[in-house]
C-alpha positions as MATLAB code, in Angstrom:
seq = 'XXXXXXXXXXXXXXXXXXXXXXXXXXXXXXXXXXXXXXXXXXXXXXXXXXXXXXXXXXXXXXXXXXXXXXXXXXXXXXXXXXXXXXXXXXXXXXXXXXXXXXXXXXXXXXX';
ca = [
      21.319  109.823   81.666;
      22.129  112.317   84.556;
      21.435  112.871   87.918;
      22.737  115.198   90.467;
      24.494  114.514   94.155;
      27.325  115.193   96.130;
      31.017  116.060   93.991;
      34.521  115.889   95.299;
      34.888  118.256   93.039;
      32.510  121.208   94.184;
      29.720  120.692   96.111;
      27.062  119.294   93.935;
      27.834  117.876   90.639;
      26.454  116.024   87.759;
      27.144  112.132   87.514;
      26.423  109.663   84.589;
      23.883  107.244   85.879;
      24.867  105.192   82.355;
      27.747  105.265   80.573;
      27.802  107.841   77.699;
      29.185  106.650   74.472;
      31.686  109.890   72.905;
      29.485  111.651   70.785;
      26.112  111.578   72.751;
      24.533  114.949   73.267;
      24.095  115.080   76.549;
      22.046  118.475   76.941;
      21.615  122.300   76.773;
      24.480  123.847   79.150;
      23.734  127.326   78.478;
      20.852  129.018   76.795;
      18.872  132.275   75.442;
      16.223  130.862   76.220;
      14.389  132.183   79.016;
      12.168  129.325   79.643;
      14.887  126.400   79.330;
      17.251  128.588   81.490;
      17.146  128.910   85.250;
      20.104  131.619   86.190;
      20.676  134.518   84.480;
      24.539  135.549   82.854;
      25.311  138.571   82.240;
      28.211  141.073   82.081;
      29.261  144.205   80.878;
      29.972  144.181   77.096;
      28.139  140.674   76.760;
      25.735  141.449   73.854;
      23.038  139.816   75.262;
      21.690  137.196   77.922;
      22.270  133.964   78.227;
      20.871  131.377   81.101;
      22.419  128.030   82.687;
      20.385  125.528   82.386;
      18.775  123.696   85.714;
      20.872  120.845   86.162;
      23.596  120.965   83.975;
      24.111  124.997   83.924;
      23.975  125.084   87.445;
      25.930  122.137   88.536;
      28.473  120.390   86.075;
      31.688  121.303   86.954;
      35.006  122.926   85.750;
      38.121  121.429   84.988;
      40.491  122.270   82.210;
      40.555  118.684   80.853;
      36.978  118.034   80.337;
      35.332  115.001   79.478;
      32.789  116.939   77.532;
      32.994  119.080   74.144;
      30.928  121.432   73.210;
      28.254  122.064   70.202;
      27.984  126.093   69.461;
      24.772  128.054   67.961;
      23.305  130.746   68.039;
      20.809  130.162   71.210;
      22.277  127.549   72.560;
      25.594  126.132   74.283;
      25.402  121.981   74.057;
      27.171  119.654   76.146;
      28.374  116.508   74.360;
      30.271  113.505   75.895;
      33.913  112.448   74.998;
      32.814  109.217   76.071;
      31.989  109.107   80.048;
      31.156  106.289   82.553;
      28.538  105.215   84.731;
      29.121  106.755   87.771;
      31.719  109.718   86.210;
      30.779  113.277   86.792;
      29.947  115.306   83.839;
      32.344  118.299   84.273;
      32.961  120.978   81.793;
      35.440  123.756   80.773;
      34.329  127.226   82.208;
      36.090  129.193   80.121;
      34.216  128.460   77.055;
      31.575  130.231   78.171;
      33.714  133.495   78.293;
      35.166  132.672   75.062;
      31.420  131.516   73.506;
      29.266  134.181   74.898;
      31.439  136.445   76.937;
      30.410  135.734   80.653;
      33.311  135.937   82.671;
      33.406  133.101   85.404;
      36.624  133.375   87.765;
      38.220  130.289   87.651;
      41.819  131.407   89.153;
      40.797  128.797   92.102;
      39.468  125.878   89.946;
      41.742  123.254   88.368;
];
């Protein structure tokens, strides 16, 4: 569904290698769980960890008009598509992981 390589975005980034009909759950972006997650998040006043995830966690992208949404529970943050190409990187909005689990990314350089 995904695969990772070079972005023009950010270094590496995560591209559709099918297109993704809107709706598709495309995978875990962000987890508790230790052994899905692959980087650690955490700061001050967070009340607890949270991981990225190896390929998506680590390497979709930010942009403030994603073509992803996002599914919310308790363990996990979910990536679903808004309906994405072949080809189309996968890129997500940063800041709902401050405003979903409280890790503060700086994205005053990022579109």
């Amino acid at each position: 569904m995904f695969e990772l390589r070079q972005s023009e975005v950010n270094g590496d980034g995560v591209f559709a290698t099918q297109d993704i009909p809107a709706e598709t759950v495309i995978g875990v972006w962000c987890t508790k769980d230790i052994k899905q997650g692959v980087r650690f998040l955490y700061n001050d006043g967070m009340e607890c960890k949270w991981y990225e995830t190896a390929i998506l966690g680590r390497y979709c992208n930010h942009s403030l008009t994603p073509n992803t949404s996002l599914i919310v529970t308790d363990s996990d943050l979910t990536l679903v598509s808004n309906g994405i190409l072949e080809g189309e990187e996968i890129i997500t909005n940063y800041n709902w992981v401050t405003e979903h689990i409280g890790y503060i990314i700086d994205t005053t350089n990022i579109d």
